[in-house]
PDB file of N, CA, C and O in Angstrom:
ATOM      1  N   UNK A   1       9.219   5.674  25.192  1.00  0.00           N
ATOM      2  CA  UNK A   1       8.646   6.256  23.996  1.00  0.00           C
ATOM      3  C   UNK A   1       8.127   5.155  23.072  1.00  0.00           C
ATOM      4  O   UNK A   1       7.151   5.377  22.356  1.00  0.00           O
ATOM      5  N   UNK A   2       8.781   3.919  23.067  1.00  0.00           N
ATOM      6  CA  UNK A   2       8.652   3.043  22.146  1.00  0.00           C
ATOM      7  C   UNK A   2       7.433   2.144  21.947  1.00  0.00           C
ATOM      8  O   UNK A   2       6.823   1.521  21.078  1.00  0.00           O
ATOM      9  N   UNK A   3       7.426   2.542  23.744  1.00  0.00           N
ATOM     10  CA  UNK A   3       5.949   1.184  24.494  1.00  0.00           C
ATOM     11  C   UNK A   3       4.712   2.427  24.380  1.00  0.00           C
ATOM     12  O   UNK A   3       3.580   1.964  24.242  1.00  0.00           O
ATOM     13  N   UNK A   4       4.813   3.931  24.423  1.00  0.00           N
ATOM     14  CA  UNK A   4       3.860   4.429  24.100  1.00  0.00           C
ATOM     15  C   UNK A   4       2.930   4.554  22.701  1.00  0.00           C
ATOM     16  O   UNK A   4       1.706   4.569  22.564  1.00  0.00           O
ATOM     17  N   UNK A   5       4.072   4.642  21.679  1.00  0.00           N
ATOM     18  CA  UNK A   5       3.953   4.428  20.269  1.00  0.00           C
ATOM     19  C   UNK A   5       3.090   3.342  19.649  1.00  0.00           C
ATOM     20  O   UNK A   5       2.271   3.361  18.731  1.00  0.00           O
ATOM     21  N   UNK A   6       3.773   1.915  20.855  1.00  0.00           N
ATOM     22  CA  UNK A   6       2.901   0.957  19.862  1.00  0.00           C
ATOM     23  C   UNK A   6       1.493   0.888  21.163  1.00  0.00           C
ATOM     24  O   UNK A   6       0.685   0.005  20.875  1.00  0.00           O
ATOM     25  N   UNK A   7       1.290   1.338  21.917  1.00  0.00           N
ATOM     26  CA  UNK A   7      -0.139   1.331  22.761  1.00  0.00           C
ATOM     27  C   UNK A   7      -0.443   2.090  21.574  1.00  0.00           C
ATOM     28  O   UNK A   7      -0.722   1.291  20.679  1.00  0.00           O
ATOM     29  N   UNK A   8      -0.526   3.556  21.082  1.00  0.00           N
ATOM     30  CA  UNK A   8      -1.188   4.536  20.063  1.00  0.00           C
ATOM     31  C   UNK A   8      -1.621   3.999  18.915  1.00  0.00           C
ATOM     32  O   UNK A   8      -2.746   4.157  18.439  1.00  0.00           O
ATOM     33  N   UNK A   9      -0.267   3.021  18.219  1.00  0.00           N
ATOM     34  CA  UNK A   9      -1.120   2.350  17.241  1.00  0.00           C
ATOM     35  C   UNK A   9      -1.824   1.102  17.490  1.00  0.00           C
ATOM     36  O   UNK A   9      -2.651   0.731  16.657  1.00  0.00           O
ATOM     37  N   UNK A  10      -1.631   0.502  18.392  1.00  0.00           N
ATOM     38  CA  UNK A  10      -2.857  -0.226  18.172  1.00  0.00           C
ATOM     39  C   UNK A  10      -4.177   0.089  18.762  1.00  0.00           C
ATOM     40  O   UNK A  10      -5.061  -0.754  18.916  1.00  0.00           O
ATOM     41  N   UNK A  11      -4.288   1.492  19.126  1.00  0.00           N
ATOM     42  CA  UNK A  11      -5.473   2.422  19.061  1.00  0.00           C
ATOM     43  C   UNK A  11      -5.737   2.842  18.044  1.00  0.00           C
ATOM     44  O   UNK A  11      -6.924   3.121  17.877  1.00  0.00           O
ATOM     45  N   UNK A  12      -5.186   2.979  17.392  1.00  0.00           N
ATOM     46  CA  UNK A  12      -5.341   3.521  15.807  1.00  0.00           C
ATOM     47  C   UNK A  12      -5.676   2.523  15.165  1.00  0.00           C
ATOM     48  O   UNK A  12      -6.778   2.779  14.679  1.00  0.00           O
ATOM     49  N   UNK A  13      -5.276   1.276  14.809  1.00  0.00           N
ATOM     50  CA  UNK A  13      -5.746   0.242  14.359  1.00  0.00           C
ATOM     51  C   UNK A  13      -7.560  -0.048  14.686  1.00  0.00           C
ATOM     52  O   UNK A  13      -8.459  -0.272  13.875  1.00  0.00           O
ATOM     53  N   UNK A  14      -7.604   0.058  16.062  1.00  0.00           N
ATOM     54  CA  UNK A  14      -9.014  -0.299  16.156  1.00  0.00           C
ATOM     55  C   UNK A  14      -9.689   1.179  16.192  1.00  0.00           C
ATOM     56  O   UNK A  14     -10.821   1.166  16.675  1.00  0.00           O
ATOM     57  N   UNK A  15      -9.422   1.892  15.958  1.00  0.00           N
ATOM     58  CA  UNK A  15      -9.896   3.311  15.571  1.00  0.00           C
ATOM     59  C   UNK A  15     -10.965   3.091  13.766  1.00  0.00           C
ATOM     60  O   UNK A  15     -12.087   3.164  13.265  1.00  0.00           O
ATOM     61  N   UNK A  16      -9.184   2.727  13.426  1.00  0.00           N
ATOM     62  CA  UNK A  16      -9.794   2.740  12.077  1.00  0.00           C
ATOM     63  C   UNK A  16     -10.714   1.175  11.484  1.00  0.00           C
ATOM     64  O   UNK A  16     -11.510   0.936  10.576  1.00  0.00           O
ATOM     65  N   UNK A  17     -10.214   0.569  12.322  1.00  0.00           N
ATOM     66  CA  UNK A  17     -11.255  -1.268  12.013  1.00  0.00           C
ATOM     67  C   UNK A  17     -12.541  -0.843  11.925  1.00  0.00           C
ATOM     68  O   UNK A  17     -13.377  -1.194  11.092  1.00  0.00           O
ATOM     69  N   UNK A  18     -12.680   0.021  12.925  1.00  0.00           N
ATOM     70  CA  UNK A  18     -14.022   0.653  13.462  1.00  0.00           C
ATOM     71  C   UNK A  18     -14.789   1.025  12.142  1.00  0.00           C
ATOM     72  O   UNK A  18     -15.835   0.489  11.777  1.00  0.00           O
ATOM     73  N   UNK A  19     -14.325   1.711  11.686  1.00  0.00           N
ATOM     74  CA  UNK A  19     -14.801   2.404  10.811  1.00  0.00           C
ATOM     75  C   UNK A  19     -14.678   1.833   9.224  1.00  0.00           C
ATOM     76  O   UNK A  19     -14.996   2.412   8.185  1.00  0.00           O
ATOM     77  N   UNK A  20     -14.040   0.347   9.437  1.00  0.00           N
ATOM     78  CA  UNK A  20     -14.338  -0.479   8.188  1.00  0.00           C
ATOM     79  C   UNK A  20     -13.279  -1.332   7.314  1.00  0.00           C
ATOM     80  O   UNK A  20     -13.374  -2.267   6.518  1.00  0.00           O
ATOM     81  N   UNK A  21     -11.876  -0.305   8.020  1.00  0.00           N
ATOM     82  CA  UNK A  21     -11.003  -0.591   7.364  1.00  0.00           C
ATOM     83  C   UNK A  21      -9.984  -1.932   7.638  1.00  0.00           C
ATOM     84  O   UNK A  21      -9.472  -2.002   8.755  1.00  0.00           O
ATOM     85  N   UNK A  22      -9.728  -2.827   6.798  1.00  0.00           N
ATOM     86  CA  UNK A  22      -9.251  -3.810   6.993  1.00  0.00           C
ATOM     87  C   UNK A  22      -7.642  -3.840   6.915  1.00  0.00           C
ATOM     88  O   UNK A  22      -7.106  -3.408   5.894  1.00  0.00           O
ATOM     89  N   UNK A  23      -6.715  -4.437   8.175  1.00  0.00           N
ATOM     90  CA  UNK A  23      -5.713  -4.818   8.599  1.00  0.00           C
ATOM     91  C   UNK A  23      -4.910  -5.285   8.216  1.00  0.00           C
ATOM     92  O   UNK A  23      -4.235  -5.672   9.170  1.00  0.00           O
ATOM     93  N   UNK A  24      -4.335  -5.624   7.053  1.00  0.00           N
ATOM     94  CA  UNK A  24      -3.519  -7.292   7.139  1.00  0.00           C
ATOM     95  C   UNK A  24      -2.377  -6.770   7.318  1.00  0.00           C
ATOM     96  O   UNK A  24      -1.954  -5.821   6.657  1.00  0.00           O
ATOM     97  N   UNK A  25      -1.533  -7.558   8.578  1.00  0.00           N
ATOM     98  CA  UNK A  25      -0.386  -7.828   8.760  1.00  0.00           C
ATOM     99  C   UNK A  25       0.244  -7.886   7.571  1.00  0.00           C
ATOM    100  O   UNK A  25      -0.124  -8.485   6.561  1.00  0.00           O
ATOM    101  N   UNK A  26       1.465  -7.064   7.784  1.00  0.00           N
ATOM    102  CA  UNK A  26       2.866  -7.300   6.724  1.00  0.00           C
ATOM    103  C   UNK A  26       3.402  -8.276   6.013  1.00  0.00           C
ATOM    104  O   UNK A  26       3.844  -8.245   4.865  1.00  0.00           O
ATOM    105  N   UNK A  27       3.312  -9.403   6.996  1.00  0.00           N
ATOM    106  CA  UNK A  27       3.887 -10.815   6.447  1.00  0.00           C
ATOM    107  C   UNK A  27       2.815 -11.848   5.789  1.00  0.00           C
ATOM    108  O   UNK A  27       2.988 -12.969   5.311  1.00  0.00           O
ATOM    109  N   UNK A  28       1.983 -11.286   5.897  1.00  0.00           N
ATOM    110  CA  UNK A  28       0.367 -11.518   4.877  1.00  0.00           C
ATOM    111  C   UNK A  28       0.244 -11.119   3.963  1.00  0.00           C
ATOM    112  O   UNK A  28      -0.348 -11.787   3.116  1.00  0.00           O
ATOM    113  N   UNK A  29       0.706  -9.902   3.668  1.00  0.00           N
ATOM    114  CA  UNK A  29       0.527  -9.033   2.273  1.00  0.00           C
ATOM    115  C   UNK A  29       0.484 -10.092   0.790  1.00  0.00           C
ATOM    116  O   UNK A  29       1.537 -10.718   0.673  1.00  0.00           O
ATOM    117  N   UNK A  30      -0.235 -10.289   0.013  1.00  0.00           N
ATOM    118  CA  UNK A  30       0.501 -11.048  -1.357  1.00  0.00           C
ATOM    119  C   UNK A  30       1.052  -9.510  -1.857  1.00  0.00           C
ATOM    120  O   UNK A  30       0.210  -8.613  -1.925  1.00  0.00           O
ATOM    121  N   UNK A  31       1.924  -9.328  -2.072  1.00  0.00           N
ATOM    122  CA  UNK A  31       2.829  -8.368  -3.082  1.00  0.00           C
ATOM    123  C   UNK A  31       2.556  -8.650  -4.392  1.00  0.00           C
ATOM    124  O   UNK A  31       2.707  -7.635  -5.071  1.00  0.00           O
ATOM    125  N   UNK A  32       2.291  -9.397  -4.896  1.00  0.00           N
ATOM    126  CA  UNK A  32       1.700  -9.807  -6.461  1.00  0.00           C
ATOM    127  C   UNK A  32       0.516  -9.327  -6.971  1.00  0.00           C
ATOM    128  O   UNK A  32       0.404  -8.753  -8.054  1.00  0.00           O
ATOM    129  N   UNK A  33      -0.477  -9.592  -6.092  1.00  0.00           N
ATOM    130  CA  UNK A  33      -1.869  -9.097  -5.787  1.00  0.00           C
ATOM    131  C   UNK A  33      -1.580  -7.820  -5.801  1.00  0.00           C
ATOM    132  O   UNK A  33      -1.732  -7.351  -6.929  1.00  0.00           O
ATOM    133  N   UNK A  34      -1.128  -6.849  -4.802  1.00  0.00           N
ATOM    134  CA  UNK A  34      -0.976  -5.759  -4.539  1.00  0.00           C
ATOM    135  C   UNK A  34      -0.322  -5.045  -5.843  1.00  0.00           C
ATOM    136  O   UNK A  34      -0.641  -3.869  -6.018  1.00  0.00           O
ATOM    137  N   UNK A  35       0.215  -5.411  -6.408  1.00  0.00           N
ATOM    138  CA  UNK A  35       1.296  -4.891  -7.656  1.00  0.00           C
ATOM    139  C   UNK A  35      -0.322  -5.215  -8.856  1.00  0.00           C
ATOM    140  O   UNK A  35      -0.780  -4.126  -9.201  1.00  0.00           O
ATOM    141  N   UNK A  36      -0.990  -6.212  -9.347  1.00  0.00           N
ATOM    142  CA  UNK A  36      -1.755  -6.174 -10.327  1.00  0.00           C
ATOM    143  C   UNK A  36      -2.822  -5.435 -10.370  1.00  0.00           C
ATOM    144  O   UNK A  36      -3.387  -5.121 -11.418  1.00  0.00           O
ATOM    145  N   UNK A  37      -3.318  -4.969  -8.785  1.00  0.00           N
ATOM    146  CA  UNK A  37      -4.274  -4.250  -8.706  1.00  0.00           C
ATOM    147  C   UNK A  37      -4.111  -2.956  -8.771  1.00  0.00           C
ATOM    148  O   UNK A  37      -5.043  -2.341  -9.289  1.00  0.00           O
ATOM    149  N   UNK A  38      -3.043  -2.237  -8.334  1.00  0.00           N
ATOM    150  CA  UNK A  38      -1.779  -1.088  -8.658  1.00  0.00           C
ATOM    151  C   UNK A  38      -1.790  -0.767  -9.766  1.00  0.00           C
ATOM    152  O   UNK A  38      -1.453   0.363 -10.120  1.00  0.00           O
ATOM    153  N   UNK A  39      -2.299  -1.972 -10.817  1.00  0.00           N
ATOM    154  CA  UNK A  39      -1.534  -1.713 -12.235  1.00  0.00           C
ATOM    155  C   UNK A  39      -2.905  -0.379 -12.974  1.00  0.00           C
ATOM    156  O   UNK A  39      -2.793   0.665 -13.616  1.00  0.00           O
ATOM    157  N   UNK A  40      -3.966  -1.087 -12.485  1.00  0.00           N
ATOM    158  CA  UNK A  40      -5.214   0.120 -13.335  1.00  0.00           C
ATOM    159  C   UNK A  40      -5.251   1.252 -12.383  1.00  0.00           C
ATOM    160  O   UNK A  40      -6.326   1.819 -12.578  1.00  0.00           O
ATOM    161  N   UNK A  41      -4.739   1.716 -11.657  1.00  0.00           N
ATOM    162  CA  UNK A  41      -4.503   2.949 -11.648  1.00  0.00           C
ATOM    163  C   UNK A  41      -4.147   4.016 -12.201  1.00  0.00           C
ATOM    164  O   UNK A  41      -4.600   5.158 -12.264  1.00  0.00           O
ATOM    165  N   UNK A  42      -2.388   2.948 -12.986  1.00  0.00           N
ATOM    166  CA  UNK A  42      -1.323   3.986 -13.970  1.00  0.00           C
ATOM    167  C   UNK A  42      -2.719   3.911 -15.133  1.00  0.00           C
ATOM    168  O   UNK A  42      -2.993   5.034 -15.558  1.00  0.00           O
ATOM    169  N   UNK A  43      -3.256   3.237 -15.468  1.00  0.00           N
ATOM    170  CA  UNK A  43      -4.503   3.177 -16.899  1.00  0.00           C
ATOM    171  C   UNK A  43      -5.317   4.110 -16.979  1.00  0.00           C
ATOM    172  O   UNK A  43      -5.505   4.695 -18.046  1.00  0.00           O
ATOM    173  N   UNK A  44      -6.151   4.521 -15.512  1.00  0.00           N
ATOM    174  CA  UNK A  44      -6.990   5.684 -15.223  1.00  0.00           C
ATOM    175  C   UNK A  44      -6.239   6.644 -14.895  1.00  0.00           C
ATOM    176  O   UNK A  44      -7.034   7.573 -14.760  1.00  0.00           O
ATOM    177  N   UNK A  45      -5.134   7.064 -14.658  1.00  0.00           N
ATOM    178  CA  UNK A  45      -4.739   8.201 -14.794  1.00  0.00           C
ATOM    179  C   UNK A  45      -3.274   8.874 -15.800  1.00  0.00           C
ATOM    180  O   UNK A  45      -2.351   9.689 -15.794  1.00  0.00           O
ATOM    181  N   UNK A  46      -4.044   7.657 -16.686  1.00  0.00           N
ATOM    182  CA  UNK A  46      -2.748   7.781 -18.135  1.00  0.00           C
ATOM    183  C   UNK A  46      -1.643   8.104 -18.008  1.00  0.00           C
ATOM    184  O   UNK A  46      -1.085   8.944 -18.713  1.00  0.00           O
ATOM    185  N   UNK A  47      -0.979   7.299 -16.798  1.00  0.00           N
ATOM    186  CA  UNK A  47       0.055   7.644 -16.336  1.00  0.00           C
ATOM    187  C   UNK A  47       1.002   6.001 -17.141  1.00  0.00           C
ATOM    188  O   UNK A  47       2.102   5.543 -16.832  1.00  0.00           O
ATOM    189  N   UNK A  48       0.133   5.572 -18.063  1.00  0.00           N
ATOM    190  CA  UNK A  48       1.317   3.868 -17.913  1.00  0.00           C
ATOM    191  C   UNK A  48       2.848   4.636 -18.817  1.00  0.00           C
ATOM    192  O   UNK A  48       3.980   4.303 -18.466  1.00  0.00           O
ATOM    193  N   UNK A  49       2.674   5.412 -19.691  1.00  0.00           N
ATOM    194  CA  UNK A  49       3.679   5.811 -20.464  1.00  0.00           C
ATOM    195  C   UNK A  49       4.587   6.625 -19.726  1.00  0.00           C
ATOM    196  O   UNK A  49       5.781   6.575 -20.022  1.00  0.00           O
ATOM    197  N   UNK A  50       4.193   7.366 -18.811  1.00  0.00           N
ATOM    198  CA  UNK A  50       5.209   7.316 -17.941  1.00  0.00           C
ATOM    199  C   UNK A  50       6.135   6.534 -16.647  1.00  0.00           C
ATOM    200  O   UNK A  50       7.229   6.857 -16.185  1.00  0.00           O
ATOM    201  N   UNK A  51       5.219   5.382 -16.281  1.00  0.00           N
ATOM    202  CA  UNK A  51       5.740   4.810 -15.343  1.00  0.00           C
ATOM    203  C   UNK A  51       6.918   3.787 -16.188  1.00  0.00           C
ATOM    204  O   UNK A  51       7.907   3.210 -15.738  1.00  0.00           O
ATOM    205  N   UNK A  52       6.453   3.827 -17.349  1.00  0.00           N
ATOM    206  CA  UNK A  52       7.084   3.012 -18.302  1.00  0.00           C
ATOM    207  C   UNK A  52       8.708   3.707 -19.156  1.00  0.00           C
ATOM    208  O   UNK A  52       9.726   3.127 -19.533  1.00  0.00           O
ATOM    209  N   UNK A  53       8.403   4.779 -19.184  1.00  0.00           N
ATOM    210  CA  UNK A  53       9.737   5.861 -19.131  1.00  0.00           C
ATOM    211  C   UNK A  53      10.577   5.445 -17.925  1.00  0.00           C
ATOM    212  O   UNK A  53      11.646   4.878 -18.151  1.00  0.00           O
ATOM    213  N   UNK A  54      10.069   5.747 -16.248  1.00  0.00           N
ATOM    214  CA  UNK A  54      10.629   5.529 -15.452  1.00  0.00           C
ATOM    215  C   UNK A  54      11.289   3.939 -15.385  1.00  0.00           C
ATOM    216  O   UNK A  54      12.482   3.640 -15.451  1.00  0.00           O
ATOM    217  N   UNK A  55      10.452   3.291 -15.275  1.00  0.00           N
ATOM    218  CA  UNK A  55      10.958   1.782 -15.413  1.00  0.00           C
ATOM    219  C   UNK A  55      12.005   1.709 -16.388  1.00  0.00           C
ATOM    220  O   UNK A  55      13.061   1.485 -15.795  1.00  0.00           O
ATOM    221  N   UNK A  56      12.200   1.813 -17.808  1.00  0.00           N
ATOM    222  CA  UNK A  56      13.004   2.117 -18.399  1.00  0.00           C
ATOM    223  C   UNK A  56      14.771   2.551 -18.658  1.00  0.00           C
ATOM    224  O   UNK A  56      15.708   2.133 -19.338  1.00  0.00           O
ATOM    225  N   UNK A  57      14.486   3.759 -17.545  1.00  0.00           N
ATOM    226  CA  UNK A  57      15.678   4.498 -17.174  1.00  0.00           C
ATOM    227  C   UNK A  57      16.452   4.066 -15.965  1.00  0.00           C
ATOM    228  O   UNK A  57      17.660   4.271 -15.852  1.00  0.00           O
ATOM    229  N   UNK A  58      15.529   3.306 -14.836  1.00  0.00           N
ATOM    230  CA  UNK A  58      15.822   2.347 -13.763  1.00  0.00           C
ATOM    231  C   UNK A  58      16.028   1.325 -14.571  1.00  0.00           C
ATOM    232  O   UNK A  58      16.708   0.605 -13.840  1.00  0.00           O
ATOM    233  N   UNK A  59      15.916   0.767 -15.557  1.00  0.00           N
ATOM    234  CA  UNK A  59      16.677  -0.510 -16.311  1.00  0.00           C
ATOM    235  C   UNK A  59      15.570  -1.563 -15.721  1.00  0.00           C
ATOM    236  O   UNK A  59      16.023  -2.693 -15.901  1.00  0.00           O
ATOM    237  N   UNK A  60      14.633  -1.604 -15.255  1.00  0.00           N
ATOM    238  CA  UNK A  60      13.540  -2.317 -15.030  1.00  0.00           C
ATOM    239  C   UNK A  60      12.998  -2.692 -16.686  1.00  0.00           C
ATOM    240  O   UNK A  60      11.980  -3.361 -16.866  1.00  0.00           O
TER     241      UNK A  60
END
């Protein structure tokens, strides 16, 4: 099951490359990057006052 799974995704991977979308490996990720660009989202959907409640109550 395990060896079928990863044949599927890496059909899926070049499924979707195909069509434009870019890859990066896990251990590539910047997480920093990913978190600042994250951030104008909560802005456009006037969500910062609440993520900011949540953060809050998680003691973040």
């Amino acid at each position: 099951m395990s060896k079928k799974m990863e044949q599927e995704t890496e059909q899926l991977k070049k499924e979707i490359a195909a069509h434009g979308v870019t890859i990066i490996p896990a251990n590539e990720i910047d997480i920093a990057a990913f978190k600042k660009a994250g951030e104008a989202a909560y802005t456009k959907l006037n969500l910062v006052q609440a993520r900011d409640t949540v953060f809050k109550e998680m003691g973040k």
